[in-house]
N, C-alpha and C positions, 0 to 999 in steps of 0.2 A: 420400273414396274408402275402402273396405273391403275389405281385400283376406284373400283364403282362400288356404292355404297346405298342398301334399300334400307329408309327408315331414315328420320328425324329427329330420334329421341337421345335418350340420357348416353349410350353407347354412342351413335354416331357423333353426336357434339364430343365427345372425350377424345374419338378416333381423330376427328378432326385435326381437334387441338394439339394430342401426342401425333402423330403423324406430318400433320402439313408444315405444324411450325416448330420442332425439332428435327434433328436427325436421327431419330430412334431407327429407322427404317429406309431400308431402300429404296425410294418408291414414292412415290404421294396421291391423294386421293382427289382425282379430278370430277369425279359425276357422284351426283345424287340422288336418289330418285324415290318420290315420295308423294303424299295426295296435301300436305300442309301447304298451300303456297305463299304463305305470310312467313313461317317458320324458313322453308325454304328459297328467301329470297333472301334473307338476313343470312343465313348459312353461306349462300349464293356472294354476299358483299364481304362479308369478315374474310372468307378463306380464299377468294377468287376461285371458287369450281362453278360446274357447272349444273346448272338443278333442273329436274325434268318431274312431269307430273306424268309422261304419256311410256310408258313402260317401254318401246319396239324403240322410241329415238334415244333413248336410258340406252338401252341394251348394245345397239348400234352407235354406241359415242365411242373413241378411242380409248377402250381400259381391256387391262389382262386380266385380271380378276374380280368378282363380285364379291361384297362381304352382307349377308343379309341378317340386317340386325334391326328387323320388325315384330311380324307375329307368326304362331304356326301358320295361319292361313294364309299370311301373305309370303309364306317359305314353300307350301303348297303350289299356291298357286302360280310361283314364275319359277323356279328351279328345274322343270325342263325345259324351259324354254333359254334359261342362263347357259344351260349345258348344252343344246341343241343349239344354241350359237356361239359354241364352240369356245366356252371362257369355263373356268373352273370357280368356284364357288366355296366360300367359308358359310357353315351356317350355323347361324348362333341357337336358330327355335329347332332343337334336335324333337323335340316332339312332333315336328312333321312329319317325322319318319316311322311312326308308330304300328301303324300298317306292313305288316309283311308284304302284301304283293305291292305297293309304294314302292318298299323300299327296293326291293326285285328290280323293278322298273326301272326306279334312278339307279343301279347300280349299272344295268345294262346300256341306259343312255351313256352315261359318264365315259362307258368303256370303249361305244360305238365312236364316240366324239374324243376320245383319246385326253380326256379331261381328269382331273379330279373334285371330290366332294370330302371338303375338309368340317371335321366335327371338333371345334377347339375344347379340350378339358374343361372348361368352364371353370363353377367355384367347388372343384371337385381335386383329387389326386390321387394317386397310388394305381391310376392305370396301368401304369405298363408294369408292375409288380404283378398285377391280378393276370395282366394279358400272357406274361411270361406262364405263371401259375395253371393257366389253361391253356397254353399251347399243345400239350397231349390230354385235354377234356379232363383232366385231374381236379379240378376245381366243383366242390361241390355244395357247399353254402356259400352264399351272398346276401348281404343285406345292408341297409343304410336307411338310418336314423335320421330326421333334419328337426331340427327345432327351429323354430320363427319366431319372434316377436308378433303381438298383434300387431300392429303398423306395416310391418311387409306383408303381410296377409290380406291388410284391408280391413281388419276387421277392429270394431272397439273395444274398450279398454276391460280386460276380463282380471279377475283377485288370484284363479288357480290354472295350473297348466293343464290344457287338453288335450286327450289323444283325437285328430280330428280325423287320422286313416290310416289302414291297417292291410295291406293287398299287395298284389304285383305290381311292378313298375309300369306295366299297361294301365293300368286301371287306375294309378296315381295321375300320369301325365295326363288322364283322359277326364278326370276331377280338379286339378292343378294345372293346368294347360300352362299358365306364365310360372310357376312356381316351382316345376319338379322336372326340366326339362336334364338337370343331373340324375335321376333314377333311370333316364331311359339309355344317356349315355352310357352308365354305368355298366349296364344288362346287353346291350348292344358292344360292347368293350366286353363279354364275359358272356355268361351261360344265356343269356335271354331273356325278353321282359317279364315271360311266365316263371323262370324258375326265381327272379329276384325278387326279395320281398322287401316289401318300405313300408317304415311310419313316418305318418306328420301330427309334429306334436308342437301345438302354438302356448309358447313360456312367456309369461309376460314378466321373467325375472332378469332373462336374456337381454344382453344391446347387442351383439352378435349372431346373424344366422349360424346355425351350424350342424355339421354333416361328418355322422358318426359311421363307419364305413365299415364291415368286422366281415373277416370271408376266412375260408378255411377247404382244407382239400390236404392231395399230396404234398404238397410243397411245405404243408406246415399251420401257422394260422396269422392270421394279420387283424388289428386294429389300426384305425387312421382316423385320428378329427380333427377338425379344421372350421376353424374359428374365423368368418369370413367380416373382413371390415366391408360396413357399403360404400358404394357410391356415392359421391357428393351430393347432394340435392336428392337423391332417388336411394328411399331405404329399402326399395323389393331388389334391388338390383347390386349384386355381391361385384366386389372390386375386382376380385382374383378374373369374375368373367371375361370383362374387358382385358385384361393381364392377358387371359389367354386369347385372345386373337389376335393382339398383336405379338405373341410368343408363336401361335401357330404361320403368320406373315414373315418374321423372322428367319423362321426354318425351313421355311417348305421346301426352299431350291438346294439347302446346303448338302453338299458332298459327304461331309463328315459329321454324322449322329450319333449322338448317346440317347440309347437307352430303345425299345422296342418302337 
């Protein structure tokens, strides 16, 4: 497997590194494609791939899969065209999808192009509990909590914790665009972004993000929190995410699956 990679940042250098130069994975990640050309040229020497700034010779390079690990807008902006050339897609900025008639669209390209559009769990879990749970629409509260540190929020150094929002998972992702791209999986995984509700609440007591999950229905009732270590070098950005797309690369072909 050959896989193509949009985005320069804290993700793709990690992809890199657990991918190209271990055997974690079947597969190795030959193209890159990005607007850094200093960053991407140093990428370009350490891993021997190959780095593209002009998206159509990116796309057109020899790889089976895209992994797009940039921003919503740049998840927007080339994800039919990833799937219109006939490659399938992992995408990390699940808040592009936030738009119903988007998502409509990409479903239907995917399908015309005999592709898939992969959503990895992120720094999130207990989907496929929830998914089981609404297989017959039995599922009828959802919600999920996230605590931040100011430093992944961006923001400075505050004495007491604030509640900063309080709404549907639409209306988070679309206030939060890099930060709550788990409330839209979540809601897209389950009842929908209008029925799930989220707070974000920045603790400056916390050194761990964390994401209090609590849903209820037929099936019974669930809590789940998860206590997410970051990133090396990048405190917005929770470990478990990166976890998951190379957990989502892992499995995608295999025959034998646990779990929904």
């Amino acid at each position: 497997m050959k896989i193509g990679i949009i985005g320069t940042g804290n993700i793709a250098n990690y992809l890199l590194e657990t991918i190209n130069s271990s055997d974690q994975l079947r597969g190795e990640i030959t193209s890159v494609f990005g607007r850094n050309k200093e960053i991407g040229e140093s990428l370009k020497i350490k891993y021997n791939i190959s780095f593209f700034t002009d998206f159509q010779r990116f796309i057109e390079s020899p790889i089976d899969i895209v992994i797009e690990a940039a921003t919503i807008e740049v998840a927007k902006k080339y994800i039919k065209e990833i799937l219109a050339n006939e490659k399938s897609v992992v995408l990390s900025s699940v808040g592009a999808l936030k738009e119903s008639d988007f998502l409509a669209e990409i479903k239907e390209i995917a399908n015309l192009n005999s592709k898939c559009v992969f959503l990895p769990t992120g720094a999130i879990g207990g989907l496929d509990l929830l998914q089981s749970a609404n297989s017959l629409h039995g599922l009828k509260n959802l919600s999920i909590t996230t605590r931040k540190s100011p430093g992944s929020l961006g923001m400075e150094v505050i004495m007491e914790e604030q509640l900063l929002f309080e709404g549907t998972a639409n209306d988070a992702i679309e206030q939060f665009p890099q930060n709550m791209n788990v409330a839209l999986l979540l809601s897209l995984a389950t009842i929908g972004p209008e029925m799930t509700r989220v707070q974000v609440i920045v603790d400056p007591l916390i050194e761990k993000n964390t994401h209090t999950i609590k849903a209820s229905g037929d099936f019974g009732k669930m809590t789940l929190i998860i206590e997410n270590n970051p990133m090396p070098n990048n405190p917005k950005t929770s470990y478990l995410a990166a976890l998951s797309i190379i957990s989502t690369l892992q499995n995608k072909d295999e025959s034998f699956r646990i779990g929904s």
